[in-house]
C-alpha positions, 0 to 999 in steps of 0.5 A: 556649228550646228550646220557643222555638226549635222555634216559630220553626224552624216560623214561618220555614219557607220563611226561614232559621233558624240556631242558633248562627250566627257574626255575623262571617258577617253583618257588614262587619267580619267579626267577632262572636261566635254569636247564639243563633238567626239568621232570615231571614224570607221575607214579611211574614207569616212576620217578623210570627210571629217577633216575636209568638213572640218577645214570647210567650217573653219573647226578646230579639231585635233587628232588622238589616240589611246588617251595616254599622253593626254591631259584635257583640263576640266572645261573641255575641248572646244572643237572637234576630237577625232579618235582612231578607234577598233577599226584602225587597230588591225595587227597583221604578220606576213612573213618578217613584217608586221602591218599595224593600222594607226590605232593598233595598240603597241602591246598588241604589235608587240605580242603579235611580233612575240607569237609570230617569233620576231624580234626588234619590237620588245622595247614598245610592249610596255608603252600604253599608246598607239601606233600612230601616235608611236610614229608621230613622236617615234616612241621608244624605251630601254634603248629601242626607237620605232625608227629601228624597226619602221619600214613604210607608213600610210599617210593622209596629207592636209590636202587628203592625199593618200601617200605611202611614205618610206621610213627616211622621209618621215624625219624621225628624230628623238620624239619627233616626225615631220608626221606632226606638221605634214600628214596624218598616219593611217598605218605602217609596216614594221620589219622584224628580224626572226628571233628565238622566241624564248630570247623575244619573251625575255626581252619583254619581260626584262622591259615590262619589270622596268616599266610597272612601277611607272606605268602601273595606272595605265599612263605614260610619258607626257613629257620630254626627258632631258639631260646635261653631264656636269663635270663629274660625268654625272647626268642631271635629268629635267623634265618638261611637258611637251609642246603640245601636251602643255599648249592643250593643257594651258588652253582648256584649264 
């Protein structure tokens, strides 16, 4: 392991690299034990060396995003975490369309779109998570899915292959993604529609005055919504944790 450590210290040189790092630090619910090694990688490149080093090493090693889906029990995480950090959160508009790196907050795209006019985002700007994890469980509210508005995404396969994926090929289902088992999401391009703003500003505000008394500490869904009409038309919700989420939980509580 210390071999392993002194690699990735070295591969994450212009990054961030913590040993020991309480998660409480890293997530909404501020709480969570240590990760044996924390990295923010600062490009592409340096993120494509930390899991080649990982899969040399044999580390187990998981990839996270705002801390807002996340619940990490008191005794750590034994591995490695790789958090996409600033330098991942570019936001760029060029026309109709919307460029965001996988660590872009979805309240920032979602203003980025309001300013620039455009419209078909609104239904993220309450959501406190990022794009990448928006794209791997194609996150949605209020009737809006990033399925809707995705156009392309930047992906960096298991074998650290670089490749561009159009919106039909990631297999976006209700919270799912073939990004869960085949890639890892390094950026996406979003296509908006014009749209008044005022309409835009609106809509946002109608989804925010929905979301604040779920969403007022700074977390949200950790699990899976689910229903079933009984006979009277009426539909009974149950809630679960998601896969995931509750293997995580399970594994270091």
């Amino acid at each position: 392991m210390k071999q392993a450590a002194e690699r990735l210290k070295q591969a994450v040189s212009a990054g961030v690299f913590l040993t020991d790092e309480p998660m409480s630090r890293h997530t909404t619910f501020r709480t969570g034990g240590p990760a044996d090694i924390y990295i923010e990688p600062s490009c592409a490149e340096e993120l494509k060396q930390v899991l080649d080093i990982c899969r040399e090493e044999n580390l187990a090693y998981t990839i996270i995003g705002n801390g807002s889906n996340l619940l990490v029990g008191d005794k750590g995480y034994r591995g490695v975490l790789i958090s996409f950090g600033k330098p991942f959160g570019q936001v760029a508009v060029e026309g109709t369309q919307v460029r965001a790196g996988a660590g872009a907050l979805l309240s920032v795209v979602a203003k980025q779109a309001l300013n620039a006019s455009l419209t078909g985002f609104e239904f993220a700007a309450g959501i406190p998570g990022t794009i990448g994890g928006a794209v791997v469980m194609n996150a949605g509210a209020y009737g809006g899915e990033l399925c809707q508005v995705l156009k392309e995404a930047t992906v960096l396969t298991p074998e650290s292959e670089v490749r561009i994926l159009p919106a039909a090929e990631l297999e976006l289902g209700y919270r799912t993604s073939c990004v869960q088992k085949n890639g890892y999401i390094n950026g996406i391009h979003i296509y908006n529609h014009g749209s008044a703003c005022w309409r835009n500003t609106y809509r946002i505000c109608h989804c925010l005055s929905g979301l604040w008394l779920i969403l007022s500490d700074g977390t949200s869904c950790i699990g899976q919504n689910t229903y079933a009409c009984n006979q009277s038309g009426n539909r009974s919700y149950q809630y679960r944790l998601q896969p995931d989420r509750q293997q995580l939980y399970e594994r270091y509580t």
